[in-house]
N, C-alpha and C positions, 0 to 999 in steps of 0.2 A: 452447588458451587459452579461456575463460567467456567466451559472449559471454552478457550481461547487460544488459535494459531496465529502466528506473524510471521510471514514470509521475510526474509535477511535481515534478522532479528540478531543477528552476535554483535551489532554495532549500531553506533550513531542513534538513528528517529526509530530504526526497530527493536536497538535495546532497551532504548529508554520508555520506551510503549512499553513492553515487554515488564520494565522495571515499577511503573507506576501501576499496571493493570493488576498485580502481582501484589503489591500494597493493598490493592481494594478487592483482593480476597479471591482474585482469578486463578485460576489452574493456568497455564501458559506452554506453549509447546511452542518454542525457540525453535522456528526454522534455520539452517544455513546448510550451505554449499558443502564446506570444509567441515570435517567431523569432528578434527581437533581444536575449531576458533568456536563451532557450535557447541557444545560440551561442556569449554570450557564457560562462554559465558552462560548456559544454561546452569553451571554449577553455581557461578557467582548470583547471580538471579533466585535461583530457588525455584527453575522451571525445570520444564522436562525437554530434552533433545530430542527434534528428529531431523534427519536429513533429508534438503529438501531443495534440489535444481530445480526452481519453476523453467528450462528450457528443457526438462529431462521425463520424457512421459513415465519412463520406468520409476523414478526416483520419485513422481507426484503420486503416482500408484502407490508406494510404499508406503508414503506417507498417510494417507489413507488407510490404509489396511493397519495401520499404529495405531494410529487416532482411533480406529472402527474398535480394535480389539481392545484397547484401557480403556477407552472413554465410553463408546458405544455413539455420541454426536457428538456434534459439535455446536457452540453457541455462539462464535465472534470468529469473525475470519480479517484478518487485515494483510491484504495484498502489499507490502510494502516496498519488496524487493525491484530495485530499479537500477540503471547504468545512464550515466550522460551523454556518452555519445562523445567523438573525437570533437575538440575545440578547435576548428581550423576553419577558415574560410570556404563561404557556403560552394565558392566553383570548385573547391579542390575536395569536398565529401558524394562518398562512390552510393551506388545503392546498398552494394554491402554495408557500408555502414549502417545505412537506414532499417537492412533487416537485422543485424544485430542487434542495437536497441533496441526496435521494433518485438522482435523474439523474447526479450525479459520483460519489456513496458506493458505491452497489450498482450500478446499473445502469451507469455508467461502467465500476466496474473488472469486471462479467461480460462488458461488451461487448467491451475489450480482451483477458481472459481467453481468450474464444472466438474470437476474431479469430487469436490467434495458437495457441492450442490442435495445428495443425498443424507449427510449428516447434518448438514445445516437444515435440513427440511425435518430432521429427526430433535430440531430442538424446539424448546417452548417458544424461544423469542430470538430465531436467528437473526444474526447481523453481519453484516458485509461492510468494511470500509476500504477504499480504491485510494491511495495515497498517490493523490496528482500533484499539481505545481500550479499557481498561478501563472506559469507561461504556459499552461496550457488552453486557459479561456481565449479564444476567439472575440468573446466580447472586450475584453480589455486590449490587446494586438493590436484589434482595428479600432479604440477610443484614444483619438489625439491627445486629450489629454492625460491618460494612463499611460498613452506608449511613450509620449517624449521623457517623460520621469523612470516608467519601470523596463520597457522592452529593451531583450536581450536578443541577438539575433543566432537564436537555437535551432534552425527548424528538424534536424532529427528529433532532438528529445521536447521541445514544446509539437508539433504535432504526435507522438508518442502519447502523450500525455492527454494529447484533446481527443483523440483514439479511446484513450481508457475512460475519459468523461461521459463518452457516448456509448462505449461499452456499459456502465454503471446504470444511465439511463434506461436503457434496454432491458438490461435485467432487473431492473428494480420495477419496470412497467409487468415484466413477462413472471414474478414474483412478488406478486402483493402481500405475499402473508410475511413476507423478509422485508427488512430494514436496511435497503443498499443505497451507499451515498457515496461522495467523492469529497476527496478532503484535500486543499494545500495546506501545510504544513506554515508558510509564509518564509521568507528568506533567512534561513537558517546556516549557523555554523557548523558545517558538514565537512568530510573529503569532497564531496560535487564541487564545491566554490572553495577551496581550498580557504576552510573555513574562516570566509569574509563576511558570512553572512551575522546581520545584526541581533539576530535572536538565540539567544540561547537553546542547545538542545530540548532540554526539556521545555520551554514554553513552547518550541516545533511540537512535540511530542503530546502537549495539552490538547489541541484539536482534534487529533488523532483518537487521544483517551476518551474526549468528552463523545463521539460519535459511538465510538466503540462502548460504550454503557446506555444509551438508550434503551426505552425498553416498547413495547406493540404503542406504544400511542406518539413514539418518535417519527421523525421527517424520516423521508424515502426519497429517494429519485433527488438530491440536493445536491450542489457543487460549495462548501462552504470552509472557513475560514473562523479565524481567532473570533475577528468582527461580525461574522457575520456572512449572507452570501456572497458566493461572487458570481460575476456574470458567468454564462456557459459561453 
């Protein structure tokens, strides 16, 4: 059986991962913050809870040592836990902001990454997937005709995002025997976009699923989508 973590899994794109992965026969370990929101949906799911601040070394520690003692590895790791970043005009956001996001986007999920790096290497067919955003390609920002249609003018959380793209890269060069890829999700109806976004959770949630079930003869080192790739 997959034993499989989701980092801020009680909700939204990490329950519903969490809720499909669970259907095709995964073991799931429902990260979250809150003990009593993680719990609960870990009860509704049919997963198992652990608490898990990706900004909390103590708390990624723990988790670990959960995972190490029922499971002994791990098989599927899905970084998902992410924050938007304050919506205000770009002259009025401070650095603070920048390293808040910054602290749950990238350095959050490399902290967990490397945390469990050891379990993942303890499995047959580890997998990593980096839940980024289409505002995080660089390729698309700077393609006139992608940006006059889709650019949002985010830049804590789209560069946040294009941080964790090249994170994903790196590790998936410096870990050939692992399956580490990056994933948008594409414009989903979330609390991020006060759920305007045109796709439904769960087909957000499909991209996500289909990366996370690869197996030694899947892509590596990829930035991709429902479609298809996208640009880095």
């Amino acid at each position: 059986m997959t034993t499989t973590l989701i980092t801020g899994a009680n909700k939204s794109l990490g329950y519903e991962t969490a809720r499909q992965l669970i259907a095709l026969g995964h073991t799931v370990y429902v990260g979250a913050r809150d003990p009593e929101r993680g719990r609960a949906a870990a009860d509704e799911l049919g997963g198992r809870f652990v608490q898990l601040d990706v900004t909390d070394d103590e708390s990624v520690q723990n988790a670990v040592k959960q995972v190490q003692e029922e499971a002994g590895h791990l098989d599927v790791l899905v970084n998902n836990a992410g924050i938007p970043g304050p919506f205000v005009p770009a002259d009025q956001l401070t650095a603070d902001d920048f390293r808040t996001v910054y602290e749950v986007n990238v350095f959050g999920a490399f902290r967990v990454l490397n945390a469990f790096l050891p379990l993942l290497k303890a499995s047959d067919n580890p997998v990593v997937v980096n839940v980024s955003s289409g505002l995080g390609s660089i390729g698309m920002a700077t393609d006139p005709t992608v940006r006059e249609a889709a650019w949002i003018p985010t830049p804590i959380y789209s560069s946040s995002k294009a941080a964790l793209n090249m994170l994903t890269a790196q590790y998936a060069h410096l870990n050939p025997e692992m399956r580490i890829n990056a994933v948008d999700p594409g414009y989903t109806a979330t609390d991020f976009n006060g759920h305007r976004g045109h796709q439904s959770i769960p087909e957000g949630a499909a991209s996500i699923v289909r990366l996370a079930t690869i197996d030694k003869t899947g892509p590596t080192a990829t930035y991709q989508r429902n479609s298809g790739l996208v640009p880095w």
